[in-house]
Z-matrix of the N, CA and C atoms (Angstrom, degrees):
N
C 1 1.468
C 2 1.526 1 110.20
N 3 1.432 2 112.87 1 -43.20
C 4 1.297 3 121.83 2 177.19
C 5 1.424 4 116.93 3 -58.03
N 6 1.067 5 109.48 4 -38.95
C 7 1.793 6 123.07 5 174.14
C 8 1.716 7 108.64 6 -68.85
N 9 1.009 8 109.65 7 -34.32
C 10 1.694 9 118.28 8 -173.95
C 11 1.622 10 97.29 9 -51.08
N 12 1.632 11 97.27 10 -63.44
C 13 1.433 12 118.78 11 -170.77
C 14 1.174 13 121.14 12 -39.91
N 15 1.472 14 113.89 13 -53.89
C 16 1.397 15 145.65 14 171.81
C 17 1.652 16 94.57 15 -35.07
N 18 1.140 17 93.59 16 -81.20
C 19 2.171 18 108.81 17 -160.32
C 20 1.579 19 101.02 18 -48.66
N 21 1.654 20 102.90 19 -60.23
C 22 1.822 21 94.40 20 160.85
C 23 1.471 22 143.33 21 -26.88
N 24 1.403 23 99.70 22 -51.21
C 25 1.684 24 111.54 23 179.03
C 26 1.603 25 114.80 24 -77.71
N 27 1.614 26 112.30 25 -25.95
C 28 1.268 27 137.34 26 167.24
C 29 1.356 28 118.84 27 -27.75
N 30 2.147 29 76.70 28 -80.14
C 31 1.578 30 96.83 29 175.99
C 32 1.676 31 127.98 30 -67.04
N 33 1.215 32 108.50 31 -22.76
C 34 1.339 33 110.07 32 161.70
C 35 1.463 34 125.30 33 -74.17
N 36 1.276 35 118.21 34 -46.33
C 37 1.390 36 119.87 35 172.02
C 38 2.006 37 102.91 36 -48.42
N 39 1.233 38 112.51 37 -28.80
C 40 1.796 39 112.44 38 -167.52
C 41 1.387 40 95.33 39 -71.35
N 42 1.417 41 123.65 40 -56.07
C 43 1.142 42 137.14 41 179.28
C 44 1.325 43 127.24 42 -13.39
N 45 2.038 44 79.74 43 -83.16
C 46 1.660 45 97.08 44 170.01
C 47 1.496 46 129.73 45 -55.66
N 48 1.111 47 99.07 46 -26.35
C 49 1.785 48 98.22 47 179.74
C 50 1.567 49 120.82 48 -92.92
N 51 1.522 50 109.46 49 1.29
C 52 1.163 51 121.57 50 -163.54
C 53 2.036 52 100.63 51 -70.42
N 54 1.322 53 118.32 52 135.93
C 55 1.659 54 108.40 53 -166.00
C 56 1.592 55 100.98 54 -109.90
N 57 1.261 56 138.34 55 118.08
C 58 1.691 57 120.27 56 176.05
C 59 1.456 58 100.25 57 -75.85
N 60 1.579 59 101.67 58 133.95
C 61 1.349 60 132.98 59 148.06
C 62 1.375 61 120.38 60 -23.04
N 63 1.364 62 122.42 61 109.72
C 64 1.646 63 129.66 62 -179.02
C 65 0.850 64 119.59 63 -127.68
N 66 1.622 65 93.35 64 116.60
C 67 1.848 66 118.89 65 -174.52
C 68 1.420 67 123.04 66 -87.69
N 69 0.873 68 121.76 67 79.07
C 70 1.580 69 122.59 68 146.99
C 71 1.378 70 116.56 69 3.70
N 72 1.611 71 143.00 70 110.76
C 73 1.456 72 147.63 71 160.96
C 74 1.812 73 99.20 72 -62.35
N 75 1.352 74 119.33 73 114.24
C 76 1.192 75 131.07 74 161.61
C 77 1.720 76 112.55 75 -41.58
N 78 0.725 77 86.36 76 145.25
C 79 2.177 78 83.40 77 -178.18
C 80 1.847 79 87.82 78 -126.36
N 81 1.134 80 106.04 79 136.97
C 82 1.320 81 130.54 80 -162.95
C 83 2.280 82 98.78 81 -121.66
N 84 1.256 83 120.57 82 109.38
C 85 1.131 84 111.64 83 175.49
C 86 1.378 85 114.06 84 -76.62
N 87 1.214 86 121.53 85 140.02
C 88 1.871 87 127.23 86 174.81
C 89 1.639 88 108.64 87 -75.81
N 90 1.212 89 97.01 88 95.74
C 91 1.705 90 107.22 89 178.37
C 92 1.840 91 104.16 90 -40.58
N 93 1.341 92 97.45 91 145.35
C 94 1.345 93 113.13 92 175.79
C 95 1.397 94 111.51 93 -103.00
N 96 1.682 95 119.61 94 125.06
C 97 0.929 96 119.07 95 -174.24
C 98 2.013 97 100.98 96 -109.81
N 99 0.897 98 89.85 97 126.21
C 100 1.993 99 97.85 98 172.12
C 101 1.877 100 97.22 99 -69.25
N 102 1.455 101 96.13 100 126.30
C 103 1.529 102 98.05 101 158.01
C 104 1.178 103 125.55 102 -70.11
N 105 1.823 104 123.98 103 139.25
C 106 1.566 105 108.41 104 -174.60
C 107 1.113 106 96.14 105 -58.89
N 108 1.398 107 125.04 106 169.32
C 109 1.413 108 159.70 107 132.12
C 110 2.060 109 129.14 108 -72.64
N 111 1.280 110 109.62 109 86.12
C 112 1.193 111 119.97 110 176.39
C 113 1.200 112 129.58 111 -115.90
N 114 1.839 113 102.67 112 121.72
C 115 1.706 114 107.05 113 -168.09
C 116 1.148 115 94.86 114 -85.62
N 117 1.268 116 109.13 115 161.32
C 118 1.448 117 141.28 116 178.54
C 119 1.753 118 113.54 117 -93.81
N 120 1.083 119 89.25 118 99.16
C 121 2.260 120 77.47 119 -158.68
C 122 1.622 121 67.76 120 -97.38
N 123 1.709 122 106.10 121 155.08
C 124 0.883 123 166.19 122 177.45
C 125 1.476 124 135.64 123 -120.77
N 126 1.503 125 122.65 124 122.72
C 127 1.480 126 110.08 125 -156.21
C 128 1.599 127 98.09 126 -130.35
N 129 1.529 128 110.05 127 126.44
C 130 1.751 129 108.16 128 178.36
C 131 1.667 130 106.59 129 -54.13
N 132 1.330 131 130.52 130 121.88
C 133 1.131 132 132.72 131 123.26
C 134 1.900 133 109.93 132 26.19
N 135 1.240 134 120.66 133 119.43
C 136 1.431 135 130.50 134 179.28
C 137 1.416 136 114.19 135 -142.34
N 138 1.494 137 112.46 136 123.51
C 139 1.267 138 114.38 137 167.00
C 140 1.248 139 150.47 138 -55.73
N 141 1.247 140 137.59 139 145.15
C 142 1.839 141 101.15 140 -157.75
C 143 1.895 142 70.03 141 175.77
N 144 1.803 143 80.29 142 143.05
C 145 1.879 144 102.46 143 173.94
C 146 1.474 145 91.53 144 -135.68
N 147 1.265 146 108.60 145 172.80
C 148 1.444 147 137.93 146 176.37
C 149 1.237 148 116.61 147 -169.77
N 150 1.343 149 122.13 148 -178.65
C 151 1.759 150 148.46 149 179.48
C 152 0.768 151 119.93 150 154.14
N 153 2.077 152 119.85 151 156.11
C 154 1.183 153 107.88 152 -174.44
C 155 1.928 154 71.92 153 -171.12
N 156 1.468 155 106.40 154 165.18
C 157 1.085 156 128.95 155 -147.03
C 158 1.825 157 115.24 156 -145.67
N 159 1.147 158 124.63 157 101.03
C 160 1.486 159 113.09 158 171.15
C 161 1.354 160 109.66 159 -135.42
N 162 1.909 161 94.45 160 149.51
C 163 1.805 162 117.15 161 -172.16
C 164 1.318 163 82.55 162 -144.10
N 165 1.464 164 82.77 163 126.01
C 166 1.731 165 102.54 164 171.07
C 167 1.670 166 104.61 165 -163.11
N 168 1.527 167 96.57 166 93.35
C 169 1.464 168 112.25 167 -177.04
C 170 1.862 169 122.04 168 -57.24
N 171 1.343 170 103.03 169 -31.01
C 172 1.733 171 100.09 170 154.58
C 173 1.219 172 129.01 171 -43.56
N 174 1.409 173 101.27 172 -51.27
C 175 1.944 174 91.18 173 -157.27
C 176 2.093 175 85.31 174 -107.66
N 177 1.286 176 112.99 175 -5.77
C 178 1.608 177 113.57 176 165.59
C 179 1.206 178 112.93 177 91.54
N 180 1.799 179 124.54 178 12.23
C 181 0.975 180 126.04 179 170.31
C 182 1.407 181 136.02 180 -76.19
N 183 1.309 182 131.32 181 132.91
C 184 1.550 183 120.85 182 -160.25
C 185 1.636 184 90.33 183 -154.65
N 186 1.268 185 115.68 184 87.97
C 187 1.825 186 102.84 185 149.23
C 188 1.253 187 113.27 186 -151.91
N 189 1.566 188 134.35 187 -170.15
C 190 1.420 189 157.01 188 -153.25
C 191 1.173 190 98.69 189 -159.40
N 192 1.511 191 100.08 190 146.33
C 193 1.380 192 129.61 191 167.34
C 194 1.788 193 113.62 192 -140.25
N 195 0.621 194 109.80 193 152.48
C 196 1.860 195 113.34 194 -172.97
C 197 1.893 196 102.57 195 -159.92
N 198 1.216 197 107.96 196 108.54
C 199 1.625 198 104.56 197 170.74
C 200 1.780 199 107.57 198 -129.98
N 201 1.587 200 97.81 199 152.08
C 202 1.547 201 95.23 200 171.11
C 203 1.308 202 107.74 201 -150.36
N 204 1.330 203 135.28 202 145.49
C 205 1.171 204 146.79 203 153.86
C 206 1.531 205 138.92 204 -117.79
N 207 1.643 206 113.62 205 138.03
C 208 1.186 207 100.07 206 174.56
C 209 1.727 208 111.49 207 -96.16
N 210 1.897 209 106.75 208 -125.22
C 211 1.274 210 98.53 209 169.86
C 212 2.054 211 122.45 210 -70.65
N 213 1.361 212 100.67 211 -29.91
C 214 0.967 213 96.70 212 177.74
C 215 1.556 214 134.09 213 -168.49
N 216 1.053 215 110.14 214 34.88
C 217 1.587 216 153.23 215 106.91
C 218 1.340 217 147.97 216 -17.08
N 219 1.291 218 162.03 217 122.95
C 220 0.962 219 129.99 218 -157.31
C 221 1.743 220 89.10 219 -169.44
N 222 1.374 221 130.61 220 103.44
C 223 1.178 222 124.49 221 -166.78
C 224 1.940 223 101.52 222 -130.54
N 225 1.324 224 119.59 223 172.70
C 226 1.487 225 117.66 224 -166.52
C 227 1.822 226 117.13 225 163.20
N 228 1.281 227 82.84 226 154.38
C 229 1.934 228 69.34 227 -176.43
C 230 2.002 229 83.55 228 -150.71
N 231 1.131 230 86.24 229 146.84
C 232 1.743 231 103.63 230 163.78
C 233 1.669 232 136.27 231 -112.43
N 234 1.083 233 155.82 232 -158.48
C 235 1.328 234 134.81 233 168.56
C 236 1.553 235 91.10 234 172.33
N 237 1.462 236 98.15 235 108.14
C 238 1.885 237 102.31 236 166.55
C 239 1.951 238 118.12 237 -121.03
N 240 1.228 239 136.99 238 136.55
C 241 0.922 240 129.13 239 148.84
C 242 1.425 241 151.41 240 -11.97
N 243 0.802 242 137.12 241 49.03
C 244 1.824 243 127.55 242 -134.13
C 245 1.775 244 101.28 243 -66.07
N 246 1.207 245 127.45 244 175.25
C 247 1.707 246 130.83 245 161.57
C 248 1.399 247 112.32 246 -63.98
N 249 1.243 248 109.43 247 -34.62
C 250 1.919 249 99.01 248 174.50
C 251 1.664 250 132.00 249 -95.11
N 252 1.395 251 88.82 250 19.42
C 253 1.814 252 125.06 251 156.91
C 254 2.062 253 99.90 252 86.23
N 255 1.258 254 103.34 253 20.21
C 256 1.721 255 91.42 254 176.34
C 257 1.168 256 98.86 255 -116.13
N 258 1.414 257 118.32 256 154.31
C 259 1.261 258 133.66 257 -164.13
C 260 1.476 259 102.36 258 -103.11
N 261 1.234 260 99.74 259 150.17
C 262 1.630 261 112.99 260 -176.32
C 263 1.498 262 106.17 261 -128.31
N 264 1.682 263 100.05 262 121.04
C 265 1.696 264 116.63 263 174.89
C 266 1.335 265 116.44 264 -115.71
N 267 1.344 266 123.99 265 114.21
C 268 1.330 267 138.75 266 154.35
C 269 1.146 268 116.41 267 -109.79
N 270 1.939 269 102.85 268 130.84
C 271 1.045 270 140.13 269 -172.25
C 272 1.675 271 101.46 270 -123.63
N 273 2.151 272 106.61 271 114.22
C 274 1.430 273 86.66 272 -162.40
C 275 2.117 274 70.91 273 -137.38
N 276 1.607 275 104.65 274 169.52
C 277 1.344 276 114.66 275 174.21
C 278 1.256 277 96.12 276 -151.28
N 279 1.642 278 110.55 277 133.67
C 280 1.110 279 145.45 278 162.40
C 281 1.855 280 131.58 279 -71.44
N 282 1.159 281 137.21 280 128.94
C 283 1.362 282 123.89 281 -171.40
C 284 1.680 283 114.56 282 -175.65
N 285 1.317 284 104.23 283 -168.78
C 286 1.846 285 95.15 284 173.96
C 287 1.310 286 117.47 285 -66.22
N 288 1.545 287 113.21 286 -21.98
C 289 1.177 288 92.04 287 -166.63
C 290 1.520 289 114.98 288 -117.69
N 291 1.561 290 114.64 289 32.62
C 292 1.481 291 144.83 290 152.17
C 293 1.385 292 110.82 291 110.88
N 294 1.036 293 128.21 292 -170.23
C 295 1.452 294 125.60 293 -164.95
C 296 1.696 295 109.48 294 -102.61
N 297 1.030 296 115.56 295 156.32
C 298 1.313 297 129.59 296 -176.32
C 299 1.801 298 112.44 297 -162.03
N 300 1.369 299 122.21 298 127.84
C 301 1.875 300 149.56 299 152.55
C 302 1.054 301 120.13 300 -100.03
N 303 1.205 302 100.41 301 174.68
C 304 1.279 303 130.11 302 -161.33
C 305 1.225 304 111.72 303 179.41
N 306 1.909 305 88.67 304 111.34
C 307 0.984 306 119.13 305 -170.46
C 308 1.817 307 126.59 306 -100.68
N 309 1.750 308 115.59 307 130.89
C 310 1.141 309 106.33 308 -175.82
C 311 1.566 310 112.63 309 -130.76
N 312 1.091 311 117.24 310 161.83
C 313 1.635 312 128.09 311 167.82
C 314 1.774 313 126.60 312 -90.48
N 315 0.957 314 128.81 313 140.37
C 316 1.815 315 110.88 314 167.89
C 317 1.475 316 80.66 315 -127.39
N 318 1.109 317 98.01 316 159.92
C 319 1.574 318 124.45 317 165.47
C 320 1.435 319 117.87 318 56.23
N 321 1.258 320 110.76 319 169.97
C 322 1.690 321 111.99 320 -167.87
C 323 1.526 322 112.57 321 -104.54
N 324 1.296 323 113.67 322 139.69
C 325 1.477 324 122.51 323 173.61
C 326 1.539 325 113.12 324 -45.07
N 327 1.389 326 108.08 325 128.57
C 328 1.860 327 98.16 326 159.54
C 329 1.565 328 105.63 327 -133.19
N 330 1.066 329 90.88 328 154.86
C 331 1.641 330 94.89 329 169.09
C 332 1.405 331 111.23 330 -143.22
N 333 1.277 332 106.42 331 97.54
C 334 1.689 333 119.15 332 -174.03
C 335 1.375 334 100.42 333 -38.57
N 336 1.358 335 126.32 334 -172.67
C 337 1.276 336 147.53 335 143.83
C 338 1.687 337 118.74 336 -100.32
N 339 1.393 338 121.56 337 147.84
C 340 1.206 339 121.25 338 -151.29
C 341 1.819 340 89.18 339 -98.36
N 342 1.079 341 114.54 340 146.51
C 343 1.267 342 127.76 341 -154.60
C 344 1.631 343 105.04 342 -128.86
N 345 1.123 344 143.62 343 111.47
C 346 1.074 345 131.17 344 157.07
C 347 1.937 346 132.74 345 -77.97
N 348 1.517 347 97.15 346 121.72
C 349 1.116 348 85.20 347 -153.17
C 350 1.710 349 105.29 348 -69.40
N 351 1.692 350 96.75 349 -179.42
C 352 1.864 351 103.60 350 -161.01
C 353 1.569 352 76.42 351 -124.87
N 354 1.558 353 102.03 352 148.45
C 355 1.268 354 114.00 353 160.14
C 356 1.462 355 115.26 354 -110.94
N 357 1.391 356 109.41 355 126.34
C 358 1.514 357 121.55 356 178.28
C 359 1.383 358 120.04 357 -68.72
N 360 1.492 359 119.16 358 72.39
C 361 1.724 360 127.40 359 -175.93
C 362 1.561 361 106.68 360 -80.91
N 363 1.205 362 112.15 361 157.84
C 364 1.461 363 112.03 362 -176.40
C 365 1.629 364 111.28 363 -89.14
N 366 1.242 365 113.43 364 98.69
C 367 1.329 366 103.79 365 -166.58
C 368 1.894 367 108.18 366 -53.43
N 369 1.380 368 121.42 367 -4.97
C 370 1.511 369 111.99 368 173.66
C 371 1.142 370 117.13 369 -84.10
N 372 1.273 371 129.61 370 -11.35
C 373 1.328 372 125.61 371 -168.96
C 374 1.549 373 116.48 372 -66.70
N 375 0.994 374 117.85 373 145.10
C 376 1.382 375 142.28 374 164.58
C 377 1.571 376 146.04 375 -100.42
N 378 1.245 377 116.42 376 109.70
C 379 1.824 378 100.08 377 -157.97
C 380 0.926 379 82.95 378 -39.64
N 381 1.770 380 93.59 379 -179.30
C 382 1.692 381 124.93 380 165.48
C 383 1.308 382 99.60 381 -83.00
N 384 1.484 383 113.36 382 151.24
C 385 1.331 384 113.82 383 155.13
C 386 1.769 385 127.56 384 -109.37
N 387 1.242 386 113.95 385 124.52
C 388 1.386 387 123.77 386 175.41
C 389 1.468 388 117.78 387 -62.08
N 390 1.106 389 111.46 388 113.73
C 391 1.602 390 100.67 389 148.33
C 392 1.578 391 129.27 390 -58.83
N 393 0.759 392 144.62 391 -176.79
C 394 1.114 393 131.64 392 172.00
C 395 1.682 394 120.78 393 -130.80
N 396 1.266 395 146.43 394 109.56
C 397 1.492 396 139.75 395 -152.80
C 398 1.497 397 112.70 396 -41.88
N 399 1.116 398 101.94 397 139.32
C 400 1.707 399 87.59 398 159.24
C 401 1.892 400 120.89 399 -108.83
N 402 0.657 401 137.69 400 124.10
C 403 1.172 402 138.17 401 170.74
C 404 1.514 403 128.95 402 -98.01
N 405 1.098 404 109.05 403 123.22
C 406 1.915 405 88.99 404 165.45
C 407 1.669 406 111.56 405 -96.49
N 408 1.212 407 77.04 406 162.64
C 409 1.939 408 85.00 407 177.85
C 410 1.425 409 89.27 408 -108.14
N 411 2.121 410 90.30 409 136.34
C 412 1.389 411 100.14 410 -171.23
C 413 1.488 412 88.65 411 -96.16
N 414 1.526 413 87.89 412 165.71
C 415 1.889 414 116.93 413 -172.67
C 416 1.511 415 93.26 414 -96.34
N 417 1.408 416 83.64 415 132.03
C 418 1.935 417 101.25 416 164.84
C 419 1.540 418 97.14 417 -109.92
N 420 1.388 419 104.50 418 133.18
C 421 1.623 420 104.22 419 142.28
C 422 1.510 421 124.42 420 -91.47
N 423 1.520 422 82.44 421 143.98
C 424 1.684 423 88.16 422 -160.54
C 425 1.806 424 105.59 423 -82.80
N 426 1.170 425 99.59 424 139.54
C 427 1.979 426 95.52 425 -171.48
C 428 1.158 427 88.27 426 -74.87
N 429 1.875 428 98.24 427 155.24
C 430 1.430 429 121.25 428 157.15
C 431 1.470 430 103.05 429 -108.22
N 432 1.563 431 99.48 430 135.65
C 433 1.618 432 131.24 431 169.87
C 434 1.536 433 112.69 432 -110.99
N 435 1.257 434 98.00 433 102.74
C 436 1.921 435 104.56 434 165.45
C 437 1.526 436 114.10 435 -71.81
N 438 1.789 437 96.88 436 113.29
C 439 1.774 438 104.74 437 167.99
C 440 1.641 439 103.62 438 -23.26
N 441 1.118 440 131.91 439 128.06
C 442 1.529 441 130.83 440 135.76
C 443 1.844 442 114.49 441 -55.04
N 444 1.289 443 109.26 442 142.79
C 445 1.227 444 106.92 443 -169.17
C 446 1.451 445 101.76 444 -119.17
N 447 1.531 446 124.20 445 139.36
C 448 1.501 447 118.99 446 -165.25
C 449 1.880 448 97.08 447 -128.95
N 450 1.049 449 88.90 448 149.97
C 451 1.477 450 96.16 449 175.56
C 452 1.586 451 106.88 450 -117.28
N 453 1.435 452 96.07 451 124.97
C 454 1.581 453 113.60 452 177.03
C 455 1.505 454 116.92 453 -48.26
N 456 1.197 455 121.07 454 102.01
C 457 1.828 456 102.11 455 158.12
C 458 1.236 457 143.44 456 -39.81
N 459 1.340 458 123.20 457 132.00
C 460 1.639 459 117.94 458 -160.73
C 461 1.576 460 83.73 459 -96.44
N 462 1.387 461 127.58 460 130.81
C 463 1.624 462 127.47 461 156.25
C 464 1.808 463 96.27 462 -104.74
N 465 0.985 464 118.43 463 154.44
C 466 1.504 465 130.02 464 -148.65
C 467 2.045 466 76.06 465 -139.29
N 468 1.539 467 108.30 466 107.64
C 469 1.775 468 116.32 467 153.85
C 470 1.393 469 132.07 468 -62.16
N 471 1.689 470 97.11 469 117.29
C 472 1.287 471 95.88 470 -174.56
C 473 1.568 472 122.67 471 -84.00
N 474 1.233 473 119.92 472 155.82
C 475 1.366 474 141.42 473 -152.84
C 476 0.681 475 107.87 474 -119.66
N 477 1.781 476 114.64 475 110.89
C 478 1.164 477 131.33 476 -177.70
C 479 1.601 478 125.90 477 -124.55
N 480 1.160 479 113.73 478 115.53
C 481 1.685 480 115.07 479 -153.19
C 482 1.973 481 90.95 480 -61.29
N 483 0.955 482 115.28 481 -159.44
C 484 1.786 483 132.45 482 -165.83
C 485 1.073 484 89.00 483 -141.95
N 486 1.308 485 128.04 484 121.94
C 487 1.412 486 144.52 485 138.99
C 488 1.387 487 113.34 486 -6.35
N 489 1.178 488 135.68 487 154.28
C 490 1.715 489 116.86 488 140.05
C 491 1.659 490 92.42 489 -134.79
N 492 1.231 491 96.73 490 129.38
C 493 1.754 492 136.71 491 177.76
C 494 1.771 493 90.89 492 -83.49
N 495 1.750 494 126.86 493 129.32
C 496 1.212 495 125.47 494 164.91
C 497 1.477 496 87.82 495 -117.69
N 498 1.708 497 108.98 496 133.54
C 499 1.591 498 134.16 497 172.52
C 500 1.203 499 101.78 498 -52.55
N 501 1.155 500 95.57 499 106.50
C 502 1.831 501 102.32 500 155.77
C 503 1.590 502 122.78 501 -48.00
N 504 1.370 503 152.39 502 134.12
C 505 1.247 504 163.27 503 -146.52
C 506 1.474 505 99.44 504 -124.17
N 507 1.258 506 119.99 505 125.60
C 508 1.366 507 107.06 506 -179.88
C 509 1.938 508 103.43 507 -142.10
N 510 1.478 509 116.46 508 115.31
C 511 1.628 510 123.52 509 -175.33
C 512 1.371 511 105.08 510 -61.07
N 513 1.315 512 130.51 511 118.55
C 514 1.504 513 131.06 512 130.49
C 515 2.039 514 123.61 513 -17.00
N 516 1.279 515 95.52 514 80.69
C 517 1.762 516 90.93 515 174.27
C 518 1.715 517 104.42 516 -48.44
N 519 1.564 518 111.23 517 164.85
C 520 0.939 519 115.60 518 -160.16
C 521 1.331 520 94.16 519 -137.93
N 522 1.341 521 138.71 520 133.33
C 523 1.484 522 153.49 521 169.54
C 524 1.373 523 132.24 522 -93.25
N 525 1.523 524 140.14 523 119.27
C 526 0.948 525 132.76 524 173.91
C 527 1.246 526 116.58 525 -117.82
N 528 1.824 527 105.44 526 110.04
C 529 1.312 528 99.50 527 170.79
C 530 1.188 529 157.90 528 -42.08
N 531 1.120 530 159.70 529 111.94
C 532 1.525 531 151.15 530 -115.12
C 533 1.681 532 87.39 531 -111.09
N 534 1.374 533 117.31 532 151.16
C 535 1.306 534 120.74 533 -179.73
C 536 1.855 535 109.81 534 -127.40
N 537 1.571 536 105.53 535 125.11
C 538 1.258 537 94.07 536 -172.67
C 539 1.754 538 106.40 537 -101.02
N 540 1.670 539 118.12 538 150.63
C 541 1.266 540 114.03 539 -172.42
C 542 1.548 541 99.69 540 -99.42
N 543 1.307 542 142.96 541 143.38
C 544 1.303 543 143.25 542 176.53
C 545 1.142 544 113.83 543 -95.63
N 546 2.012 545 123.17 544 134.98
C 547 1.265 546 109.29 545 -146.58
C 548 1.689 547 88.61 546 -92.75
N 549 1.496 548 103.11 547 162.60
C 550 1.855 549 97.16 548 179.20
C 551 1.434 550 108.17 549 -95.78
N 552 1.326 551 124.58 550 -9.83
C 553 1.650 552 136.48 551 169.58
C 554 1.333 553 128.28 552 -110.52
N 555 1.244 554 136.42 553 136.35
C 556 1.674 555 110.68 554 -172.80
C 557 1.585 556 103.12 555 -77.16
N 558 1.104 557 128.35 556 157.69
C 559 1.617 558 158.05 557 -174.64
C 560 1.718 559 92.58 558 -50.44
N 561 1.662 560 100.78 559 -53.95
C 562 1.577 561 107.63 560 -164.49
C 563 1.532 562 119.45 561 -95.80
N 564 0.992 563 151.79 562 85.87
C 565 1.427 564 157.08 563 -163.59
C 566 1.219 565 98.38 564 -49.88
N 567 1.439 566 128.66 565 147.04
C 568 1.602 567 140.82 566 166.65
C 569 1.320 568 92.92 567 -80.97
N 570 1.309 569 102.13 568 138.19
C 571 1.511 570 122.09 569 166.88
C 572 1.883 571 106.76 570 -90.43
N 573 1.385 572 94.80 571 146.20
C 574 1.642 573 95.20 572 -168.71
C 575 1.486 574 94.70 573 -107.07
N 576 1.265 575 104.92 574 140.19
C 577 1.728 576 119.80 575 163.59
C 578 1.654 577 120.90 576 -108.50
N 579 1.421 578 106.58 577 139.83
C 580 0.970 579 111.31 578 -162.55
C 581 1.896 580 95.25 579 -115.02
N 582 1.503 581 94.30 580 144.03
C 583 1.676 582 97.33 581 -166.56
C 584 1.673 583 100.47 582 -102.92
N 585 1.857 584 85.79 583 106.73
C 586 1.831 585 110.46 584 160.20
C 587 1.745 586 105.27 585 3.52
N 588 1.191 587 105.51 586 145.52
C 589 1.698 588 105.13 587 152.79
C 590 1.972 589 104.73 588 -119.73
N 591 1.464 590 80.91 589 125.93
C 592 1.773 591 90.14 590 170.09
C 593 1.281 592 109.37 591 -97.23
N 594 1.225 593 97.23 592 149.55
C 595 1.889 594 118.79 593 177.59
C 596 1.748 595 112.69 594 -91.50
N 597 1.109 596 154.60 595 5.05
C 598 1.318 597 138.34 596 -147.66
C 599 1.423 598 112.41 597 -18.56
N 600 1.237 599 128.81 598 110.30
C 601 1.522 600 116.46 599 159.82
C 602 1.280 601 128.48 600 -83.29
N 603 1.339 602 94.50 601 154.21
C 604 1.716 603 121.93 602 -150.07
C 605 1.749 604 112.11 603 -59.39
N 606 1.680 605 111.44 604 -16.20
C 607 1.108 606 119.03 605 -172.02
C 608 1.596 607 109.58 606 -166.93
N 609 1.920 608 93.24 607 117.46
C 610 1.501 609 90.54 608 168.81
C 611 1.213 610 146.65 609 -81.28
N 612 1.209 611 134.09 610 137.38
C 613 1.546 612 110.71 611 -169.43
C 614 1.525 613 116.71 612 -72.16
N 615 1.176 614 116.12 613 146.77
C 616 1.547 615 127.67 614 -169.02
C 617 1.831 616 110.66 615 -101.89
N 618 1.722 617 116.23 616 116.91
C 619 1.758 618 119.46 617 -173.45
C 620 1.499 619 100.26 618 -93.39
């Protein structure tokens, strides 16, 4: 019992003094990232001309372009074909104090009328004329085939006598009723009893 006590007070004394383990949350620093750094290069202004020119009577294209610049300046003229066959020239210049053309026309608008074309047939002509094939239709002779002639098979019936079955005969068994005699005494005799003789005595004893 004394030992019981012991381990009891033991285990409680372990208990109570027992301390939980305390963890610290890691702290993690947020890396610093440097923003790139990007210059802005910048390029002085450069002079520079060009032109170039296409005619291409298929698809009906016809214009010019011509541009030139110095430091800061910017001059040019264009020239296209229009659909109603006059040509259109702009003459435009560029500068500080914004752009401005000038615009011109050559030649006069037309607009045909749509014409359906005529085909020049020879009014002498004459279909062709066909002959027409002649063919004969060739003659077949028609084959002759002689009936084949077959002769019937004779099968000859076979003959078969009939059984003869003789009736089986069968006797009526015959029964004789069994006769029972009824007994006039039973088997087992009654046994006779004879009725005790009691004494009453003359005097009871007194406890």
């Amino acid at each position: 019992m004394k030992s019981f006590i012991l381990v009891t007070l033991f285990a409680f004394a372990a208990a109570t003094t027992y301390k939980a383990a305390e963890y610290k949350a890691p702290k993690y620093e947020t890396p610093k990232y440097e923003t790139p750094k990007y210059e802005e290069v910048t390029y002085a202004p450069q002079p520079y001309s060009f032109g170039y020119d296409v005619q291409d009577k298929e698809s009906y294209n016809d214009f010019e372009h011509n541009e030139k610049s110095d430091y800061n300046v910017v001059t040019g003229s264009y020239r296209v074909v229009l659909p109603d066959s006059r040509v259109q020239i702009v003459t435009y210049k560029a500068d500080a104090n914004g752009y401005t053309a000038d615009v011109k026309y050559e030649g006069e608008a037309k607009y045909p009328e749509y014409a359906e074309p005529q085909s020049k047939a020879d009014a002498s002509y004459s279909a062709p004329s066909y002959k027409a094939s002649e063919y004969q239709k060739p003659a077949y002779v028609a084959p002759a085939y002689n009936a084949p002639s077959y002769k019937e098979p004779e099968y000859k019936t076979t003959a078969y006598p009939t059984p003869a079955y003789p009736t089986p005969s069968y006797t009526t068994p015959s029964y004789t009723t069994p006769t029972y005699t009824t007994p006039s005494t039973p088997l087992t005799p009654t046994p006779a009893y004879s009725t005790p003789a009691f004494n009453a005595p003359a005097v009871y004893p007194k406890y």
